[in-house]
N, C-alpha and C positions, 0 to 999 in steps of 0.2 A: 408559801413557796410554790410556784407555777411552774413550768417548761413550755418555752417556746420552741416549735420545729420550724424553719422558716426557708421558702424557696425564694429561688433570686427570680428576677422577670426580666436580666436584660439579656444576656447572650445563652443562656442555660447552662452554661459551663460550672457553675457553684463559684463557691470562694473557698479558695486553697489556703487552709491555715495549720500550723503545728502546734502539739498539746503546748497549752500553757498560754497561748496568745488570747487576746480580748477583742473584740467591738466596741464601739459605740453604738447606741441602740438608740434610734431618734421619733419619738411618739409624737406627733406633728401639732403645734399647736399646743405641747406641754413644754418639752426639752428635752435632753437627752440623758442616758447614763453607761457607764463606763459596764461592762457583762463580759464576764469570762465564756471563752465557747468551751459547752459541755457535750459536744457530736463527736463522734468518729471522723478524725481526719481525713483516711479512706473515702468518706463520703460527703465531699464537698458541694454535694447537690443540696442534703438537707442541714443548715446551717442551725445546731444546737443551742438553746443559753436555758439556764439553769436558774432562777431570777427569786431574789426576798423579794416582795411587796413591802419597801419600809419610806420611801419619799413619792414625794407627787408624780414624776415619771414610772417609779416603777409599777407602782399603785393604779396609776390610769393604765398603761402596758396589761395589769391584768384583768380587766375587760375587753381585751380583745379578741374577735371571733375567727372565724375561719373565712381569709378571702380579705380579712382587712390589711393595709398597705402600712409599714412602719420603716422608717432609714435605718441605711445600717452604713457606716464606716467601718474600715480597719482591713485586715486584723491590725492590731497595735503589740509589740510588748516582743521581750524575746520568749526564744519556747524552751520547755523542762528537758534538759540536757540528760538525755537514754543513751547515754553513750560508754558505759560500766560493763560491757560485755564479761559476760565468767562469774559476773558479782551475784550476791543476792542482792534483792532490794527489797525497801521496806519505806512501804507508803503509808503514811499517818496524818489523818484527818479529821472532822468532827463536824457535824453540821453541814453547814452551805457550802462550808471549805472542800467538800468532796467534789462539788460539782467542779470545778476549774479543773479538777486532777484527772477528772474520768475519761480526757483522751491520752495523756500520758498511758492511764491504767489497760485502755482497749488498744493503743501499740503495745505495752508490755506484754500483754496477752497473746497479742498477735506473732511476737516472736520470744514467743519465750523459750525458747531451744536455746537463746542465744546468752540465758543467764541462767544464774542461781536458783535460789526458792523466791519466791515473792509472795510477799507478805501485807497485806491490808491491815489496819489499824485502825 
């Protein structure tokens, strides 16, 4: 298991994406794969993924250095609906599975005035 932090090079603006959404991740001259973003929303300058090394994309993916060039499509996918105001919540995960969660968990964070107890699992 790696982490890619990854800057855009075309307009500088980032890519604006909400917990729960994915990319495609395209290592050129292999193929692509499907990567949940695991970054702070907030900060769509440094685009996060959280990544197993378990097929030929992602495996070549983690040999990559600092300054090397990889595509990225998306976001794709809807995002994890924070929208339980007053509620508790209770996030339950295991593994890799955390990573896709963890911009959900840094807005939860970020306004947590605005619910219950919250709860990691």
């Amino acid at each position: 298991v790696y982490t890619l932090t990854l800057q855009g090079s075309d307009d500088g603006r980032g890519m604006v994406f909400l917990p729960g959404q994915f990319n495609m991740l395209y290592q050129y001259g292999i193929g692509e794969a499907a990567i949940s973003i695991s970054g702070d929303p907030q900060n769509p300058e440094e685009l996060v993924h959280t990544i197993r090394a378990v097929g030929s994309v992602t495996k070549s993916m983690r040999t990559l250095k600092i300054g090397d060039e990889i595509g990225v499509r998306g976001p794709y996918g809807g995002a994890w609906p924070l929208i339980k105001i007053g509620c508790d919540v209770v996030v339950i995960a295991g593994g890799i599975g955390l990573a896709p969660l963890r911009p959900a968990l840094i807005e939860l964070m970020r306004k947590k005035k605005l619910y219950g107890a919250i709860t990691l699992l």
